[in-house]
C-alpha positions in Angstrom: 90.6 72.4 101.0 87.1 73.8 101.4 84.5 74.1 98.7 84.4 77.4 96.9 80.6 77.7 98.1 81.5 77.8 101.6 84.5 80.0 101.1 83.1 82.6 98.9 79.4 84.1 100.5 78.7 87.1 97.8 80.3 89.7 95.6 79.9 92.5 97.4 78.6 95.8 94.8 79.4 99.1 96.8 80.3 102.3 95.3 84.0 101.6 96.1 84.3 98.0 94.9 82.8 98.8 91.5 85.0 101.8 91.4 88.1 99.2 92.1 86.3 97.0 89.2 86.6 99.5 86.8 89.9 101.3 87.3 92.4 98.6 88.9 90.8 95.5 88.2 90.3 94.6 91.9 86.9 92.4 93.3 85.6 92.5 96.3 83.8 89.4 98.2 82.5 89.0 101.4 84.3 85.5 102.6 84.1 83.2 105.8 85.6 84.0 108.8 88.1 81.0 108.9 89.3 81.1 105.3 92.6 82.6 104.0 94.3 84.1 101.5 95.1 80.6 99.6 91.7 79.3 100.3 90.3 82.8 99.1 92.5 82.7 95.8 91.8 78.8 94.9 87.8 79.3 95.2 87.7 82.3 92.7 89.9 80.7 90.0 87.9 77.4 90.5 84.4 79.5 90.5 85.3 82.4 87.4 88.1 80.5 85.6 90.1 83.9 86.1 94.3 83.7 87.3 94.6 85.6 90.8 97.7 88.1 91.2 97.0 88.8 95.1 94.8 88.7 98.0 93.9 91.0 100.3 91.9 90.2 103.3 90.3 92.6 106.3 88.4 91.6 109.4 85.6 94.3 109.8 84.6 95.1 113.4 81.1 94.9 114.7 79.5 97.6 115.6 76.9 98.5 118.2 73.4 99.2 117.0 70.6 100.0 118.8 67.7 97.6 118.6 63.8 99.1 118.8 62.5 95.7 119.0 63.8 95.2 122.0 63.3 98.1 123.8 66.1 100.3 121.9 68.6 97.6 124.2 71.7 97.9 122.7 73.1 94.9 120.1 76.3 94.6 118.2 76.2 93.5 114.3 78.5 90.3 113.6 81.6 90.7 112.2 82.9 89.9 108.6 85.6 89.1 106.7 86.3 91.0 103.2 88.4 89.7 100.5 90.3 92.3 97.8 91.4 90.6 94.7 93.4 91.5 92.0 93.0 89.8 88.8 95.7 89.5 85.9 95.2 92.1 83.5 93.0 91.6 80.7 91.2 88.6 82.8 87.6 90.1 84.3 84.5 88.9 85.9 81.0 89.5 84.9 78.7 89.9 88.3 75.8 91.8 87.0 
């Protein structure tokens, strides 16, 4: 097994993850690209002491970007990986 450092990169705070915070108990971190679900799940309850229910996982796609630095040539951001978790009810995690 990995370390949880490696697996986990950041908590990610949008608008829609703290709405999933609030109202179904759901987290969202931005993970490595070679990690899974078991990985995912083992590195949150060994980081926040919290029991997992489920993963969810998604591979977002790069897009193309336009870069003015280098003479508006075109460039692709990197893809990520997002992890979903849902927490046992009553457990939560403090990120602020």
């Amino acid at each position: 097994m990995k370390e949880s450092v490696k697996i986990l990169k950041e908590a990610l705070l949008t608008e829609k993850a703290t709405m999933l915070s609030a109202n179904l108990n759901q987290y969202v971190f931005s993970v490595s690209i070679d990690s899974d679900k078991r990985n995912v799940k083992d590195a949150v309850e060994s980081t926040f002491g919290v029991k997992v229910l489920k993963v969810n996982t998604l591979l977002a796609k790069p897009k193309s970007k336009r870069d003015r630095t280098r003479r508006n040539k075109l460039g692709f951001t990197s893809h990520t990986k997002k992890a979903i978790v849902t927490l046992k009810a009553g457990e939560s995690i403090d990120l602020a």
